[in-house]
N, C-alpha and C positions, 0 to 999 in steps of 0.2 A: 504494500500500500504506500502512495506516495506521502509523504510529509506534507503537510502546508505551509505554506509562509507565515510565520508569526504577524504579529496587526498589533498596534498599539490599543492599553487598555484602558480605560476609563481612569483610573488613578495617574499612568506614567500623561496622559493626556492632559488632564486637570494642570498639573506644575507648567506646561509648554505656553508661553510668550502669545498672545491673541493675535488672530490673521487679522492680518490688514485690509480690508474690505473697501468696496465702493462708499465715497461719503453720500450724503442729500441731495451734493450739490450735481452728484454726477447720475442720479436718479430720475430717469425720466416717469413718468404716470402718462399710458396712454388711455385716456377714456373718452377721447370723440374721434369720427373720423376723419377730419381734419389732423390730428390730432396723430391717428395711424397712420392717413400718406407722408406723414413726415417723416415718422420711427420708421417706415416702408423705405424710402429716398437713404435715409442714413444705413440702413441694414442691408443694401441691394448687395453692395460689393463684398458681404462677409462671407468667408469660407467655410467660417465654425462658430455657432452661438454659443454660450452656456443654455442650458435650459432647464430648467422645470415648472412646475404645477402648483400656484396651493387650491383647497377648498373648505366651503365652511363647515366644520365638524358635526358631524350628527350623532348624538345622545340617548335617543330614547330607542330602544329595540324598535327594528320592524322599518323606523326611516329610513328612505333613500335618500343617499347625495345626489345633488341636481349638481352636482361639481365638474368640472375644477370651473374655479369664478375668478380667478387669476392666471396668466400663464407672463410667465416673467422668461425673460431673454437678456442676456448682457455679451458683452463684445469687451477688448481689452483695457476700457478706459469710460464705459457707458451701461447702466442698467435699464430696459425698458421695462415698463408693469403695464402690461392689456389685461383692461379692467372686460368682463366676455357678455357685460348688459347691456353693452351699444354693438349694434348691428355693424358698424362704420369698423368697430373695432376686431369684431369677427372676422370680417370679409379679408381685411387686411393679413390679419395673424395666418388665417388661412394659407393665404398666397406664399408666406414664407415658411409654415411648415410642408406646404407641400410641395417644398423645390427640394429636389435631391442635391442641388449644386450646393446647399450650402446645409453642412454636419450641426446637429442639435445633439448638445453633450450634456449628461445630466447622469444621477444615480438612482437607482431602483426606477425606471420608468414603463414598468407592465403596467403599473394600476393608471399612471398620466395618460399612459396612450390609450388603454380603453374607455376612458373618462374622455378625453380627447375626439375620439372617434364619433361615440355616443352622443358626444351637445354640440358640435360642428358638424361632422359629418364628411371629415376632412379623409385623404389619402394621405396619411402621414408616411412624409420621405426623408431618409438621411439623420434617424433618428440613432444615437450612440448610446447606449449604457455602460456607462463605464464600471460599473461593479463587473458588467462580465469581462472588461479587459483586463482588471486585477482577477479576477478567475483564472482569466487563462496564462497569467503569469506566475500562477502557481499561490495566489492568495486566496483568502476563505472569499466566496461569492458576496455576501453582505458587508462589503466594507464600507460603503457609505462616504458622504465627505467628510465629516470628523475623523473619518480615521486615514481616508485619502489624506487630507490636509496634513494633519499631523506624520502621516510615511513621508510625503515628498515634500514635506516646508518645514516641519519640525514645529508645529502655529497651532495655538487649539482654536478650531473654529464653532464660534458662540450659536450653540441652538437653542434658544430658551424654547422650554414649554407655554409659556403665557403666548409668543406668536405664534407658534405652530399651531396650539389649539384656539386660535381667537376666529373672529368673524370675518373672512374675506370676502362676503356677499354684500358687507355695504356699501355706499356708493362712498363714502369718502373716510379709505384708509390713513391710520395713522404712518407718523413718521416710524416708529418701529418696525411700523409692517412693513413701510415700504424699504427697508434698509434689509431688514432680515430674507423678505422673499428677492432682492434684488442680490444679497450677496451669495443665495444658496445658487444664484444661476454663474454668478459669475466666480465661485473659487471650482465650480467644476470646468469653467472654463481655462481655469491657473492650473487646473490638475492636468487637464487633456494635452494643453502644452506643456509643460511638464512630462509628459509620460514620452513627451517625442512623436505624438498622433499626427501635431502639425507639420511634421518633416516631408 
């Protein structure tokens, strides 16, 4: 049986120096679409987004998530948030996950892309999970970017529970939110280069 690649643990993570993430000021919020042909015009020429999903948590047995109500995209120096209650903003997000020319890098994305599928309706292309490329490097499958971050930057990257479980169905996100869900897209985007993907 082969070995696996050890993964940093929760304790040796904790002591490691905080990632340096996207600020505020480099956070875009797209929620019209006016608003998306501009994140569209700046995104045309990218080869690799970071990417992922949030939605708003459902509680009670039996509820369906009508999710993801966010889908967050960042690039080397820029975070977008498509907020998915404006039509404008759909249409647009669409056009870019369904271009194969340009790689959407993110972790654990089985549940995004069926979430994805299901409330757009899209042919999603050029989508990367990077857990499976630490897989196939001989690392355990669920590495996630905490523990990405912390292998190849030596940085613990802050996931609080209060945003991961907060509300991203309403129309006007806090700055936490939009910092938290903009930096989960963009350190997967520091992992993929990083890993030597962009080579």
């Amino acid at each position: 049986m082969n070995e696996r690649l050890a993964t940093p643990d929760k304790e040796a993570i904790a002591l490691l120096d905080p990632f340096t993430g996207l600020g505020l000021h480099q956070i875009q919020l797209v929620n019209t679409a006016a608003h998306a042909q501009q994140a569209l015009q700046a995104l045309a020429g990218a080869r690799v987004l970071g990417f992922d999903t949030e939605s708003k948590p459902t509680f009670e047995r039996n509820e369906v998530s009508d999710g993801p109500h966010i889908v967050q995209l960042a690039t080397a120096d820029q975070g977008y948030i498509f907020q998915l209650n404006d039509a404008g903003c759909r249409q647009a997000l669409a056009q870019l996950l369904e271009s194969p020319s340009i790689t959407k890098a993110g972790f654990g994305l089985g549940d995004d892309r069926r979430r994805i599928v299901s409330k757009l309706g899209v042919d999603l292309q050029g989508v990367l999970d990077l857990n499976m490329v630490f897989n196939q490097r001989g690392y355990r499958k669920d590495m996630g970017v905490r523990g990405a971050v912390a292998l190849m930057f030596n940085q613990r990257f802050l996931k609080s529970r209060k945003a991961t479980t907060s509300n991203w169905a309403k129309p006007e996100l806090s700055s936490s939110q939009l910092s938290y869900a903009a930096n989960d897209a963009y350190a997967a985007l520091r992992v993929y280069v990083a890993l030597g993907l962009g080579d």
